[in-house]
Backbone and ligand atoms as CSV (ligand in chain L), in Angstrom:
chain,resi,resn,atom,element,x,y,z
A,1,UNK,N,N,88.505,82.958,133.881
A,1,UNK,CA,C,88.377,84.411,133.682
A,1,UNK,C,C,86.957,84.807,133.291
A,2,UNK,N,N,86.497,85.483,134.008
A,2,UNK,CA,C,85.094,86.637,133.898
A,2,UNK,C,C,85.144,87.475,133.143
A,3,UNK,N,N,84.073,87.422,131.595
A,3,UNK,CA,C,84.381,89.123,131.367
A,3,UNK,C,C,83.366,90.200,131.724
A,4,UNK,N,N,82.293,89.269,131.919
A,4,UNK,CA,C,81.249,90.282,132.360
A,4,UNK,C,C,81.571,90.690,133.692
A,5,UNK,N,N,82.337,91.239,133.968
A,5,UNK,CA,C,82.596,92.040,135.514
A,5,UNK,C,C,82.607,93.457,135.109
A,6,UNK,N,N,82.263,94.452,135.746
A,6,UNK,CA,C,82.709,95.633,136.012
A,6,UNK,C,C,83.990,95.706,135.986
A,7,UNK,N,N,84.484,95.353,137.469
A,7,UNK,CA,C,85.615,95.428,137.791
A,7,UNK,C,C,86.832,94.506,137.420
A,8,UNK,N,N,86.397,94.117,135.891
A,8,UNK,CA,C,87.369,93.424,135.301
A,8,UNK,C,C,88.359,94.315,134.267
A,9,UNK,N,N,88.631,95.213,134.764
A,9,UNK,CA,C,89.343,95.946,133.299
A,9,UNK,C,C,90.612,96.831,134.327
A,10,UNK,N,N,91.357,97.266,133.750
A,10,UNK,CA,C,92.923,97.728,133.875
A,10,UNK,C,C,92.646,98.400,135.322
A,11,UNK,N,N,91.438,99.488,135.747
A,11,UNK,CA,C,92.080,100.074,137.468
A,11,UNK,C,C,91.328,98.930,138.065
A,12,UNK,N,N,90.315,98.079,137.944
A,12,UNK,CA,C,90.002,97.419,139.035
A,12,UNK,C,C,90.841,95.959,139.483
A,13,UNK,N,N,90.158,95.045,140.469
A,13,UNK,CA,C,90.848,94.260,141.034
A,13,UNK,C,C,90.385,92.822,140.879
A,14,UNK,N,N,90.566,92.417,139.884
A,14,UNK,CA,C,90.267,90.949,139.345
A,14,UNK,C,C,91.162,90.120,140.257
A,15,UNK,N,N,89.881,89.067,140.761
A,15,UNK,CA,C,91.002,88.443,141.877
A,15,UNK,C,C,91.519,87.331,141.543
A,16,UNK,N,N,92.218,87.501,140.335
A,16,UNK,CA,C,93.475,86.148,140.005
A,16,UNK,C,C,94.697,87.445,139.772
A,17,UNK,N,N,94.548,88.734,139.396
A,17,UNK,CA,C,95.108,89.635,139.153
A,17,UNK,C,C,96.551,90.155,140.357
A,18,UNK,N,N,97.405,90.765,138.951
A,18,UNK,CA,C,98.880,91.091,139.947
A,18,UNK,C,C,98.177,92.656,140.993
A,19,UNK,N,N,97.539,93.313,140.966
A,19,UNK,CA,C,97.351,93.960,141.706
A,19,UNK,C,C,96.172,93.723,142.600
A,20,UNK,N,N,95.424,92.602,142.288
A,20,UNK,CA,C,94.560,91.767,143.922
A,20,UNK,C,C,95.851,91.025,144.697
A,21,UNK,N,N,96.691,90.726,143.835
A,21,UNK,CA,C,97.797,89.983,144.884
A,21,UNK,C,C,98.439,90.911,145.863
A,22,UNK,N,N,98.959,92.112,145.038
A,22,UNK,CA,C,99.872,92.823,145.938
A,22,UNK,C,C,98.733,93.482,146.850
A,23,UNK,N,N,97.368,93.875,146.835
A,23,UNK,CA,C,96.535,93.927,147.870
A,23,UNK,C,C,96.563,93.019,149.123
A,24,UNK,N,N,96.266,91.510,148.582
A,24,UNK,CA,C,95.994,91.106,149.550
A,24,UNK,C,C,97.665,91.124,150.223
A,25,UNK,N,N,98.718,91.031,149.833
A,25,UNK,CA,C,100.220,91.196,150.807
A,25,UNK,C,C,99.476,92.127,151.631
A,26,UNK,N,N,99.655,93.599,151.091
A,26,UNK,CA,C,99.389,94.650,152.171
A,26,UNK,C,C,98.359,94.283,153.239
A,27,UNK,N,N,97.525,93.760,152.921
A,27,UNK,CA,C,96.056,92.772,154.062
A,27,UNK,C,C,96.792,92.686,154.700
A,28,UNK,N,N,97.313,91.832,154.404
A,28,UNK,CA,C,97.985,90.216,155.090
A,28,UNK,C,C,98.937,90.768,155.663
A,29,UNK,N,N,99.690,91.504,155.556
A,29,UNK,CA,C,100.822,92.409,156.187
A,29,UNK,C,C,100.114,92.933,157.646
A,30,UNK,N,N,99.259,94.198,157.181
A,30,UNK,CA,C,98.173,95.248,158.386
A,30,UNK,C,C,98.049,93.624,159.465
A,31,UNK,N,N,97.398,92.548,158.668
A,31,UNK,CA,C,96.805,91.875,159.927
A,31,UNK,C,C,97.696,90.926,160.531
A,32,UNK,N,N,98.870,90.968,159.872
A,32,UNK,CA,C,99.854,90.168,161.073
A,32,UNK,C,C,100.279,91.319,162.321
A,33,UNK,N,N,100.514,92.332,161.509
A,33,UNK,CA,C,100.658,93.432,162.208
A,33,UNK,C,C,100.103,93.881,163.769
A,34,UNK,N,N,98.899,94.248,163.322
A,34,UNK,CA,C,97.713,94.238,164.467
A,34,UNK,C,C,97.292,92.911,165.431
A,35,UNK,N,N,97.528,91.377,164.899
A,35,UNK,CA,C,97.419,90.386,165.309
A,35,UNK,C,C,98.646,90.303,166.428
A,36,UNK,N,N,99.482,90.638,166.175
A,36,UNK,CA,C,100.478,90.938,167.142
A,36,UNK,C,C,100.662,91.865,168.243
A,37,UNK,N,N,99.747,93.028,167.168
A,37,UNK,CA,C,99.560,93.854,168.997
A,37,UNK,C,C,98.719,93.293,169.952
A,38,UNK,N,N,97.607,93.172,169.076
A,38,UNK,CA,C,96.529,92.243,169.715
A,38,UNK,C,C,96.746,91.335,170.522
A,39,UNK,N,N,98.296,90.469,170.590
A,39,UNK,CA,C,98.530,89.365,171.301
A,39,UNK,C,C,99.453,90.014,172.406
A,40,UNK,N,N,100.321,91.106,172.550
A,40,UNK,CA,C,100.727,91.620,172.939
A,40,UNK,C,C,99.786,91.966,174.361
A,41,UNK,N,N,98.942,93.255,173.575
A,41,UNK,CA,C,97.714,93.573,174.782
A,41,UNK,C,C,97.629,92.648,175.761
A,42,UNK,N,N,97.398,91.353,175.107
A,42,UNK,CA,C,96.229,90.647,176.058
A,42,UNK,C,C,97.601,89.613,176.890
A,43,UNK,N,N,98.764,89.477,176.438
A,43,UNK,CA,C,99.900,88.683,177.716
A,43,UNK,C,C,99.847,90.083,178.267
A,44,UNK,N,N,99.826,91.375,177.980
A,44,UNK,CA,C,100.501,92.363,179.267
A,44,UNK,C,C,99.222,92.457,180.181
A,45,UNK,N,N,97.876,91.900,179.802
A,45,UNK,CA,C,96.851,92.728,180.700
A,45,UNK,C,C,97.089,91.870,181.760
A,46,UNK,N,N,96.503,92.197,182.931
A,46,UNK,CA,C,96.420,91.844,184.093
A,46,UNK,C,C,94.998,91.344,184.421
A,47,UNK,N,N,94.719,91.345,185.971
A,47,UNK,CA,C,93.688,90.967,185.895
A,47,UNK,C,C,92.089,91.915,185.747
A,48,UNK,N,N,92.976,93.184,185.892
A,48,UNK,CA,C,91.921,94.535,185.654
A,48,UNK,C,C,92.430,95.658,184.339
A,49,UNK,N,N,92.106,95.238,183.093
A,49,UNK,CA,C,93.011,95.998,182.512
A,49,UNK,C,C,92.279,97.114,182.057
A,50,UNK,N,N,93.271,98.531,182.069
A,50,UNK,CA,C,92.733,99.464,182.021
A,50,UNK,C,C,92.096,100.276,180.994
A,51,UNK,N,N,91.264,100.944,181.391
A,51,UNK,CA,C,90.334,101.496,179.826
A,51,UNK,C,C,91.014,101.779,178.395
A,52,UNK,N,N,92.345,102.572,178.935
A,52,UNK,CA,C,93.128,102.552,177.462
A,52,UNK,C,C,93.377,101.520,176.986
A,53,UNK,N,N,93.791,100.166,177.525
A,53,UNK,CA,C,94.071,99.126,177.068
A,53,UNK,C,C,92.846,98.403,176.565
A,54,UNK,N,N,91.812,98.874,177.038
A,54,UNK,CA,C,90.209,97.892,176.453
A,54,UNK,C,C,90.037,98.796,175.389
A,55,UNK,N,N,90.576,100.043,175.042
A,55,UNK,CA,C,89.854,100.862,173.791
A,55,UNK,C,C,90.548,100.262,173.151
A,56,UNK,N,N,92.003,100.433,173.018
A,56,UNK,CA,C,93.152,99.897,172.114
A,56,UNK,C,C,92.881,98.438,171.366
A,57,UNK,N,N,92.317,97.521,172.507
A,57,UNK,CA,C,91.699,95.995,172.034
A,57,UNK,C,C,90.666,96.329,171.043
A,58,UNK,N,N,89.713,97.056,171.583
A,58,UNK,CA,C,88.783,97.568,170.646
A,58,UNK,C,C,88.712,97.834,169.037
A,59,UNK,N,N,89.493,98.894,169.201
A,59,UNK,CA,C,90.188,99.608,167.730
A,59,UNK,C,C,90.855,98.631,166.971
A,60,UNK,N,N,91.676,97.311,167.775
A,60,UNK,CA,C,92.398,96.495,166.694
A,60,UNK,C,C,91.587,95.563,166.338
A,61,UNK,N,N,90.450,94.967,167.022
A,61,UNK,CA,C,89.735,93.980,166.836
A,61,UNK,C,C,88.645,94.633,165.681
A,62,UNK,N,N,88.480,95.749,165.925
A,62,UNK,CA,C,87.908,96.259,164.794
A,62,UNK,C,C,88.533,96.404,163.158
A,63,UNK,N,N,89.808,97.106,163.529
A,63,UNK,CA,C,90.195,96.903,162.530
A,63,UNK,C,C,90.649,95.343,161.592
A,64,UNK,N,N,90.537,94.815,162.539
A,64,UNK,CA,C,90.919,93.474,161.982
A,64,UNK,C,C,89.826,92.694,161.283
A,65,UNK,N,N,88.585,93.202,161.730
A,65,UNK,CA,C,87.279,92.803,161.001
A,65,UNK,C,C,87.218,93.480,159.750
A,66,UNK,N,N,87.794,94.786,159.706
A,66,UNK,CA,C,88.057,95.839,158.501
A,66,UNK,C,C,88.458,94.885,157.437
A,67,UNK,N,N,90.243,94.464,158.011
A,67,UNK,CA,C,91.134,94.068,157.014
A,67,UNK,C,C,90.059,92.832,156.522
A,68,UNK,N,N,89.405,91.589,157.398
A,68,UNK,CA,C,89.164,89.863,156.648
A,68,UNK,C,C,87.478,90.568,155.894
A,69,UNK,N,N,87.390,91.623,155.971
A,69,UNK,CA,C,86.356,92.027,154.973
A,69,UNK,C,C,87.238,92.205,153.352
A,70,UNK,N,N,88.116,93.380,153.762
A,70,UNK,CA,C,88.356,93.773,152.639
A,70,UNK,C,C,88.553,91.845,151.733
A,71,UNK,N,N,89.508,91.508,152.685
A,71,UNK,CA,C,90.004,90.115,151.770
A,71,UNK,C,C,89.486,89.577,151.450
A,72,UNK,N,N,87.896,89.576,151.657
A,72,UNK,CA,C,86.524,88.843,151.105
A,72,UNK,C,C,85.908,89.244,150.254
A,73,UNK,N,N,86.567,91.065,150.341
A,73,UNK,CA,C,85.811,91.709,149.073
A,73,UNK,C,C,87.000,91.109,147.550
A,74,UNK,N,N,88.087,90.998,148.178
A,74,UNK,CA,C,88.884,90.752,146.860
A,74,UNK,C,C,88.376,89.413,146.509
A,75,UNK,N,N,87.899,88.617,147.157
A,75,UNK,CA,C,87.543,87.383,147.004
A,75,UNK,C,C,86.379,87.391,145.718
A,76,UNK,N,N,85.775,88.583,146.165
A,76,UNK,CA,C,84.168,88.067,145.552
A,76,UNK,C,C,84.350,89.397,143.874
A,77,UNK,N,N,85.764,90.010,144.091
A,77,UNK,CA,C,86.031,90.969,142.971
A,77,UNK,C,C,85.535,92.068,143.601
A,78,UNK,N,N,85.341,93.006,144.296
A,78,UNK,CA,C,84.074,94.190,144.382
A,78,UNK,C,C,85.238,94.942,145.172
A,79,UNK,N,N,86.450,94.424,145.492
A,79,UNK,CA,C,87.735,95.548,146.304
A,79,UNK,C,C,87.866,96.389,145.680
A,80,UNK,N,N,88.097,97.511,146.041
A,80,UNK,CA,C,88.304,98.751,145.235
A,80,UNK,C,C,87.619,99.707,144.867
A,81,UNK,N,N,86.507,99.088,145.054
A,81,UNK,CA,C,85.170,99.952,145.156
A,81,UNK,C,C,84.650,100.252,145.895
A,82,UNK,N,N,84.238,102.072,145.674
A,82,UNK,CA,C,83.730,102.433,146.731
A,82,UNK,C,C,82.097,102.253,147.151
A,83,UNK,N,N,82.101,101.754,148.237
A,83,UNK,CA,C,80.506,101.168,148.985
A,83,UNK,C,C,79.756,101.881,148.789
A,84,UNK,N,N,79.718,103.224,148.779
A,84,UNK,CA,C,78.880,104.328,148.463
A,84,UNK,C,C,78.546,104.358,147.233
A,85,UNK,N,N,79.352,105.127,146.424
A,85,UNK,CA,C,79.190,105.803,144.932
A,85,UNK,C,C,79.589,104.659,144.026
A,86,UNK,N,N,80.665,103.467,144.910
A,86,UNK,CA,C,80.446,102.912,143.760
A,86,UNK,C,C,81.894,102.863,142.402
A,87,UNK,N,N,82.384,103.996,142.867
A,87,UNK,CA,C,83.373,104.806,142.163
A,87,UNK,C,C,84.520,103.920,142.423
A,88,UNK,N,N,85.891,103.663,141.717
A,88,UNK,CA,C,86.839,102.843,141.900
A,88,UNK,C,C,87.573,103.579,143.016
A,89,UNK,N,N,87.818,103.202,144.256
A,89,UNK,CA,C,88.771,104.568,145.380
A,89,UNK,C,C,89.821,104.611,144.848
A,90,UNK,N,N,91.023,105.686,144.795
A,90,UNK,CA,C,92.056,105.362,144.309
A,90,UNK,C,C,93.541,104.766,144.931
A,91,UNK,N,N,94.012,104.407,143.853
A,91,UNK,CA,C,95.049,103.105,144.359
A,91,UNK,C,C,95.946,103.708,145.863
A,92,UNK,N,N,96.167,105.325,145.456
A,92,UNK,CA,C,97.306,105.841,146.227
A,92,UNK,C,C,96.474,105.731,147.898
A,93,UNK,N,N,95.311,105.798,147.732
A,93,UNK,CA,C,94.279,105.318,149.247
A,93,UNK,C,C,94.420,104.152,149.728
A,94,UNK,N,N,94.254,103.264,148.739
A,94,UNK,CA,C,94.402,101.958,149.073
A,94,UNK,C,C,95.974,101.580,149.688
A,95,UNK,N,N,96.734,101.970,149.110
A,95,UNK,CA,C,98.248,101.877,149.368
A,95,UNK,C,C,98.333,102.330,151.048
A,96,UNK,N,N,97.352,103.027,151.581
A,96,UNK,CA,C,97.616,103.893,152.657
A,96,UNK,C,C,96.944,103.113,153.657
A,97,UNK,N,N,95.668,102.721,153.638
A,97,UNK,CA,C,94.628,102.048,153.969
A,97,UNK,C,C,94.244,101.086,152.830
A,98,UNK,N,N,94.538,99.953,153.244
A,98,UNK,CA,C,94.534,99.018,152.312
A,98,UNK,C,C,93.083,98.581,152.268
A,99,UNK,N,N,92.243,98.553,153.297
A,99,UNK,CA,C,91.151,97.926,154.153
A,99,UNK,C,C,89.942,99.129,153.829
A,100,UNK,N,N,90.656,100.075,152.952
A,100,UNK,CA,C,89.438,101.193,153.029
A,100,UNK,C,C,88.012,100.830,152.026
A,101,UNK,N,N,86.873,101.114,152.726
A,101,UNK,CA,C,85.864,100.654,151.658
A,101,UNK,C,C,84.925,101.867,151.345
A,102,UNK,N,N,85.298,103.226,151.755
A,102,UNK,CA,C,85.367,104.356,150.535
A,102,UNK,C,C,86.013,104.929,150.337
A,103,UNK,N,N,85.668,105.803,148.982
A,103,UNK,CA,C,86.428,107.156,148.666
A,103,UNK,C,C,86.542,108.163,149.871
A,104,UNK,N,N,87.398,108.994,149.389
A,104,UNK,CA,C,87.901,110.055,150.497
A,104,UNK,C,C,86.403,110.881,150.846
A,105,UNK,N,N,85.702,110.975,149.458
A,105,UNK,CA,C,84.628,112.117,149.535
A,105,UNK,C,C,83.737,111.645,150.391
A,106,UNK,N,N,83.388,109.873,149.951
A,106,UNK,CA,C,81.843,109.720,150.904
A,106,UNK,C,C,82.759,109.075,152.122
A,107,UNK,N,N,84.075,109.374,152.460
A,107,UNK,CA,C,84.209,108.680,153.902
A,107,UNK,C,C,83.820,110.011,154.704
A,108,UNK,N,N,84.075,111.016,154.229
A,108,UNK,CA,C,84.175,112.351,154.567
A,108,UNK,C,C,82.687,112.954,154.949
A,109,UNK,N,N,81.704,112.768,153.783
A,109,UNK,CA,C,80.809,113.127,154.125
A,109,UNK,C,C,80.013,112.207,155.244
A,110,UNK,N,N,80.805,111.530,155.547
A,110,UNK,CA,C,80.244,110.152,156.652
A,110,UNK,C,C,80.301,110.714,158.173
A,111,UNK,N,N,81.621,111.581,158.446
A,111,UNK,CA,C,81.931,112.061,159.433
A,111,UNK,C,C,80.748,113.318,159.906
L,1,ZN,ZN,ZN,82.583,107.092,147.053
């Protein structure tokens, strides 16, 4: 146990902690999830597969780089925090988007 962490105290995500665990489930959940469409896509494509089907590959392969980030961020302690400000995002976000690496405000002002 670390005490000099930031993100060692009651909202953040200490990663021996019961709420880095139930994070990484939800991970680990999203990316069986998507790993499956992902496998899906690619037995239905053919030998020309069509643009919706190359965006769709796209979007999951992306997101799937999303999710083995986040699980690296729980790794190294720094999940939960937002990349920007810095600020802890909150849990009910995370619950939604497990993989998210900001707050609502600076994802927002991102757009
Ligand atoms: Zn932020």
């Amino acid at each position: 146990m670390t005490v000099n962490s930031a993100v060692n105290d009651a909202s953040g995500y200490p990663p021996d902690g019961a709420r880095a665990r139930r994070a990484r489930e939800l991970l680990q959940e999203e990316r069986r999830t998507r790993v499956a469409q992902l496998t899906v896509l690619e037995h239905a494509e053919d030998a020309a597969p069509d643009q919706g089907t190359l965006a769709r590959r796209e979007s999951l392969q992306s997101t799937l780089e999303e999710i083995d980030a986040a699980l690296a961020r729980l790794d190294d302690g720094t999940y939960g925090l937002c990349e920007d400000c810095g600020e802890p995002v909150p849990e009910g976000r995370l619950e939604i988007i497990p993989y998210a690496r900001r707050c609502v405000q600076c994802q927002q002002r991102r757009r």
